[in-house]
C-alpha atoms as an extended CHARMM CRD file, in Angstrom:
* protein
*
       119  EXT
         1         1  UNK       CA            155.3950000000      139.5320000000      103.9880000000  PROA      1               0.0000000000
         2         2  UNK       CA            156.6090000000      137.1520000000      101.2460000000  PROA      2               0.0000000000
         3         3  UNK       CA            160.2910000000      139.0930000000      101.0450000000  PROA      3               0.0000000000
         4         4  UNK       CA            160.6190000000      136.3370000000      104.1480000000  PROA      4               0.0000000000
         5         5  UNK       CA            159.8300000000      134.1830000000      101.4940000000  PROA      5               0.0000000000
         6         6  UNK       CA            162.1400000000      135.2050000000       99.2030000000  PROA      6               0.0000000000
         7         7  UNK       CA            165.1080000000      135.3960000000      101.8790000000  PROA      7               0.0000000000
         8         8  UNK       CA            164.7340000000      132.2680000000      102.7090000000  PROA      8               0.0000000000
         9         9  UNK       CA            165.1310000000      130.9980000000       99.2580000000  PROA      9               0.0000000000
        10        10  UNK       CA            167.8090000000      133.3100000000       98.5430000000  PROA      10              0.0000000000
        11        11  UNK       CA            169.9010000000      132.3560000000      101.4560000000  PROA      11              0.0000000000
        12        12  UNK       CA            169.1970000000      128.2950000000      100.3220000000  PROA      12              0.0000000000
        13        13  UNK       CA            171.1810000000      129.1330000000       97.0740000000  PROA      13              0.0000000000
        14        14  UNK       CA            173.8150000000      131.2120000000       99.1390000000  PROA      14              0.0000000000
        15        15  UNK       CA            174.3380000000      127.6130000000      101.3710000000  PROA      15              0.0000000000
        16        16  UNK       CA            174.5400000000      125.6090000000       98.0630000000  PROA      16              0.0000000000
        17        17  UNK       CA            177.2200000000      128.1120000000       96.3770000000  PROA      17              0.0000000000
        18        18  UNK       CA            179.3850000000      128.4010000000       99.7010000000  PROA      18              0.0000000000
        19        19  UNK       CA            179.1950000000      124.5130000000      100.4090000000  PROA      19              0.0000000000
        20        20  UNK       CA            180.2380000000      124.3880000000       97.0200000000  PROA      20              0.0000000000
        21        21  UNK       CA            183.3370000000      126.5870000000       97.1950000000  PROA      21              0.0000000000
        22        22  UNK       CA            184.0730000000      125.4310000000      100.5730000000  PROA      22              0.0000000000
        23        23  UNK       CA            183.6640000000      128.8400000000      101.5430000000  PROA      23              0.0000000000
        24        24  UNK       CA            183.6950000000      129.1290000000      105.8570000000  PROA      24              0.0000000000
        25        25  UNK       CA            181.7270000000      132.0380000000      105.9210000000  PROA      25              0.0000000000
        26        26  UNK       CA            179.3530000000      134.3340000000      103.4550000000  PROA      26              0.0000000000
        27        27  UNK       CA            180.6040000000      137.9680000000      103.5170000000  PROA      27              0.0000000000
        28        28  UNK       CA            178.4840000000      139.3720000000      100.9660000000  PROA      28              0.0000000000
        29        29  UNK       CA            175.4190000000      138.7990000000       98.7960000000  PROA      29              0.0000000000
        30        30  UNK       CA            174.6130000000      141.1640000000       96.0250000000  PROA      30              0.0000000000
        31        31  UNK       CA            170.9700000000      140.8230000000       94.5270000000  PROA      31              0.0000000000
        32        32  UNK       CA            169.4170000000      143.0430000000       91.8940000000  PROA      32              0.0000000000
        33        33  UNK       CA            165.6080000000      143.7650000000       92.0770000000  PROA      33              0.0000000000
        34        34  UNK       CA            163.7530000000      145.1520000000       89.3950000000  PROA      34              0.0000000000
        35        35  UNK       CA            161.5030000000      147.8980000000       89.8550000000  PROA      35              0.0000000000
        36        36  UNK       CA            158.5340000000      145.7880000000       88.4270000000  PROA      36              0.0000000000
        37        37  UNK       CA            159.8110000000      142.0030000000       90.7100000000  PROA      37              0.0000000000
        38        38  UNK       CA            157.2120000000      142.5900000000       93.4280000000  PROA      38              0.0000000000
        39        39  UNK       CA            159.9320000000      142.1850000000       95.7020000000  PROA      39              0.0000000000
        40        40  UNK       CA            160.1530000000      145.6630000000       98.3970000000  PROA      40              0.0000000000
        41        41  UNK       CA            163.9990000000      146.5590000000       98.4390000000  PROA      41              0.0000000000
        42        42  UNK       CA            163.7600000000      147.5010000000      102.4090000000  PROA      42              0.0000000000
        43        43  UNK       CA            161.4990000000      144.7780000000      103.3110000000  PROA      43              0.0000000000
        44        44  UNK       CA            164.1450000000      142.2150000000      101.6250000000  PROA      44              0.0000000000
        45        45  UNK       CA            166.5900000000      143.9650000000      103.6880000000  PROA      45              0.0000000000
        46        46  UNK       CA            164.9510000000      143.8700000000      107.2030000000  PROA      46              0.0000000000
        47        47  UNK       CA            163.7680000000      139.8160000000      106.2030000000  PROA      47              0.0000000000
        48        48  UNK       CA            167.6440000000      138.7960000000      105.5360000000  PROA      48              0.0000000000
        49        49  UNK       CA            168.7110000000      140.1630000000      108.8210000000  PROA      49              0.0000000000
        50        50  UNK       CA            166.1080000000      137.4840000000      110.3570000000  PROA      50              0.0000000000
        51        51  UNK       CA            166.8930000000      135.1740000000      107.7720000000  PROA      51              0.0000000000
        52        52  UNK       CA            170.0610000000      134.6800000000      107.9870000000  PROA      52              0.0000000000
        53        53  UNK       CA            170.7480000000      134.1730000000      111.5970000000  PROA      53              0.0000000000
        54        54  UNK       CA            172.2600000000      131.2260000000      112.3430000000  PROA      54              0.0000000000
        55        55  UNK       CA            173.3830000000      130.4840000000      109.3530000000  PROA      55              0.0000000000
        56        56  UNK       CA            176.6680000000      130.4490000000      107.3270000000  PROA      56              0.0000000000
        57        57  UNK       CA            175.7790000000      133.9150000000      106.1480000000  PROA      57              0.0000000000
        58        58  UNK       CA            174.7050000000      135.1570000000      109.7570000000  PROA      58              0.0000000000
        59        59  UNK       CA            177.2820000000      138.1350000000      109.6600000000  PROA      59              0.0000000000
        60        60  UNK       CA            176.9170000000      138.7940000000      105.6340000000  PROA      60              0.0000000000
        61        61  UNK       CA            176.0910000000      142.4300000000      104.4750000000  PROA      61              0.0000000000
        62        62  UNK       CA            173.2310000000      142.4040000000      101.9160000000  PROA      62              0.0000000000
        63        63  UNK       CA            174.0500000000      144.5910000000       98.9090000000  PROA      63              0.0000000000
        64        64  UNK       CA            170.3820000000      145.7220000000       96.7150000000  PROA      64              0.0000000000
        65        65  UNK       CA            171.1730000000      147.2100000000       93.2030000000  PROA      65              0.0000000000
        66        66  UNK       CA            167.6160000000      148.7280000000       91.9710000000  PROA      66              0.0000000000
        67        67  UNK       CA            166.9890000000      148.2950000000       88.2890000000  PROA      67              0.0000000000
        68        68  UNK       CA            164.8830000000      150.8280000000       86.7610000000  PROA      68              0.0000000000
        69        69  UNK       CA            162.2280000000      149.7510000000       84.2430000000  PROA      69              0.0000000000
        70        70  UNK       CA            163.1180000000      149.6550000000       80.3500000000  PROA      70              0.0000000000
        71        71  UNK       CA            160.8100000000      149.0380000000       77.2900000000  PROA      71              0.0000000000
        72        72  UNK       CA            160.8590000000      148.2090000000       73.6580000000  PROA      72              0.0000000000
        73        73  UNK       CA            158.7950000000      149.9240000000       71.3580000000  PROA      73              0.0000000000
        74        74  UNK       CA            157.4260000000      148.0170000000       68.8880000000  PROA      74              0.0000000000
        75        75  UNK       CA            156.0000000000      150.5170000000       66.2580000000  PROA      75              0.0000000000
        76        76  UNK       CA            159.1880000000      152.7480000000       66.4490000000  PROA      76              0.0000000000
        77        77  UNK       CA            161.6270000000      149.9950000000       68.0960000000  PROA      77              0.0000000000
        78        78  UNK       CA            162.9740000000      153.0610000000       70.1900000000  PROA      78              0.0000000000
        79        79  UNK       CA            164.7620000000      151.5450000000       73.9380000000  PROA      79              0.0000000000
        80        80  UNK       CA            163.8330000000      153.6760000000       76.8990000000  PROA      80              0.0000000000
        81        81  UNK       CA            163.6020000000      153.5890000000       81.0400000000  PROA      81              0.0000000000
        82        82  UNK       CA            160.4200000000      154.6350000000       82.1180000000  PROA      82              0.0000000000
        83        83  UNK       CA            158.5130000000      154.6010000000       85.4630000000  PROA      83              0.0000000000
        84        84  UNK       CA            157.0630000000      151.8330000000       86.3370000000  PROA      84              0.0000000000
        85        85  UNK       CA            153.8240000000      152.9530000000       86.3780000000  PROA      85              0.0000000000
        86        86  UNK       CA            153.6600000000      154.5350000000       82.6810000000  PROA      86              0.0000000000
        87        87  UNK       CA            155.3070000000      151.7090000000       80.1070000000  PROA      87              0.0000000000
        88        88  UNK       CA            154.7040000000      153.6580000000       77.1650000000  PROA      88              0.0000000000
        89        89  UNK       CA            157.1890000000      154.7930000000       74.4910000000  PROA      89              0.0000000000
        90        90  UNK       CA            158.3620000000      157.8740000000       75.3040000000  PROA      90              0.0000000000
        91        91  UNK       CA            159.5670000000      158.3090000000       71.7930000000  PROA      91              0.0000000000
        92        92  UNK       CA            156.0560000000      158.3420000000       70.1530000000  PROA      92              0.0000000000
        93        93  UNK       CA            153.5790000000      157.3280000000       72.7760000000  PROA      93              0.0000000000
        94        94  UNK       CA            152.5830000000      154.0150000000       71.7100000000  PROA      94              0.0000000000
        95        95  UNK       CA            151.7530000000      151.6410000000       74.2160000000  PROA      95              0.0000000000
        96        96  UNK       CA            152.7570000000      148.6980000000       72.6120000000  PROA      96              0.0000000000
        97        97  UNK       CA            156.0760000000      147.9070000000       74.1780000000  PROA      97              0.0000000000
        98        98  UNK       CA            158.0430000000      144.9730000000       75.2570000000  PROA      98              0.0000000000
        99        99  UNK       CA            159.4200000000      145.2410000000       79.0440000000  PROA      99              0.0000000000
       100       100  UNK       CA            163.7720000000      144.6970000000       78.4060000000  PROA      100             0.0000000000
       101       101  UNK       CA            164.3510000000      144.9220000000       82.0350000000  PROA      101             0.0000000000
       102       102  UNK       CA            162.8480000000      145.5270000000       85.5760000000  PROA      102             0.0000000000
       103       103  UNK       CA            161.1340000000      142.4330000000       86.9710000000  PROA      103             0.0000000000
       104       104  UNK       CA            164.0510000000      140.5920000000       87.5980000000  PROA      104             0.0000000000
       105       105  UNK       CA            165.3440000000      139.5570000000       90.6470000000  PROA      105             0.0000000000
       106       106  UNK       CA            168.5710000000      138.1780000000       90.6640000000  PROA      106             0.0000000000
       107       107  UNK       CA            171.2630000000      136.8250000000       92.9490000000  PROA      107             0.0000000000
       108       108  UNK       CA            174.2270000000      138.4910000000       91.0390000000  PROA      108             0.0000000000
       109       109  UNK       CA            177.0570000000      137.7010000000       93.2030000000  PROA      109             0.0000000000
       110       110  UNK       CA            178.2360000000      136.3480000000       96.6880000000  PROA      110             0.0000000000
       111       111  UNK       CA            181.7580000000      136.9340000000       98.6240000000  PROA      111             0.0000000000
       112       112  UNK       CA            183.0220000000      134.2580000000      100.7540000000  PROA      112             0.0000000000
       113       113  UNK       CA            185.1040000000      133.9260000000      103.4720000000  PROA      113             0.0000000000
       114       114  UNK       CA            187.9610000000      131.3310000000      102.5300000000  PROA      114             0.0000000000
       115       115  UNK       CA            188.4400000000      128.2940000000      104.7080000000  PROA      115             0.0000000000
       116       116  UNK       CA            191.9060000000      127.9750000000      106.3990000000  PROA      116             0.0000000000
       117       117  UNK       CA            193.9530000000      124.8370000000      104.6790000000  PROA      117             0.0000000000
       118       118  UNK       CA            194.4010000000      122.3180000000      107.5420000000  PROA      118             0.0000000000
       119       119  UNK       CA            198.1060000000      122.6810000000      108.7470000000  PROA      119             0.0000000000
């Protein structure tokens, strides 16, 4: 299952962006996962609740945002989603399109616990 994989690189980034806000805890991480990335949506989900144990983002909630497949004709130049299994132009059938979006997978944002000031 590479998702483990891809967790476990995920949650390096998460480490490097909380040490660098000084963050005490990781309450969130928001990816987005193109339909086309490879990447499983619920297999990413049940590898970050192994990989993030004891971690600073051991009690974080994982938020997936699906992004459906888009393509770029380029006889007509017509912009459409399609499935990811038929990349043609639905406007007039060619096949020679450019994909716009829906292999990406991104780590689009993280929410962090503050650390308390010293007193």
């Amino acid at each position: 299952m590479h998702e483990l994989a891809v967790c476990q690189a995920l949650l390096t980034e998460v480490e490097r962006a909380a040490g660098q806000a000084g963050a005490a805890a990781v309450r969130r991480v928001l990816v987005r996962i193109g339909a086309l990335s490879g990447v499983e949506p619920q297999l990413l989900a049940r590898a970050f609740e192994v990989a993030r144990a004891g971690g600073i983002a051991a009690a974080a909630e994982l938020s997936l945002e699906v992004t459906p497949v888009r393509v770029r004709c380029r006889d007509c130049g017509a912009e459409h989603e399609v499935p990811p299994n038929r990349l043609l132009c639905p406007a007039c059938g060619s096949w020679r399109t450019a994909l716009r979006a829906g292999d990406e997978l991104v780590l689009q944002r993280v929410e962090f616990t503050a650390a308390r000031a010293a007193a």
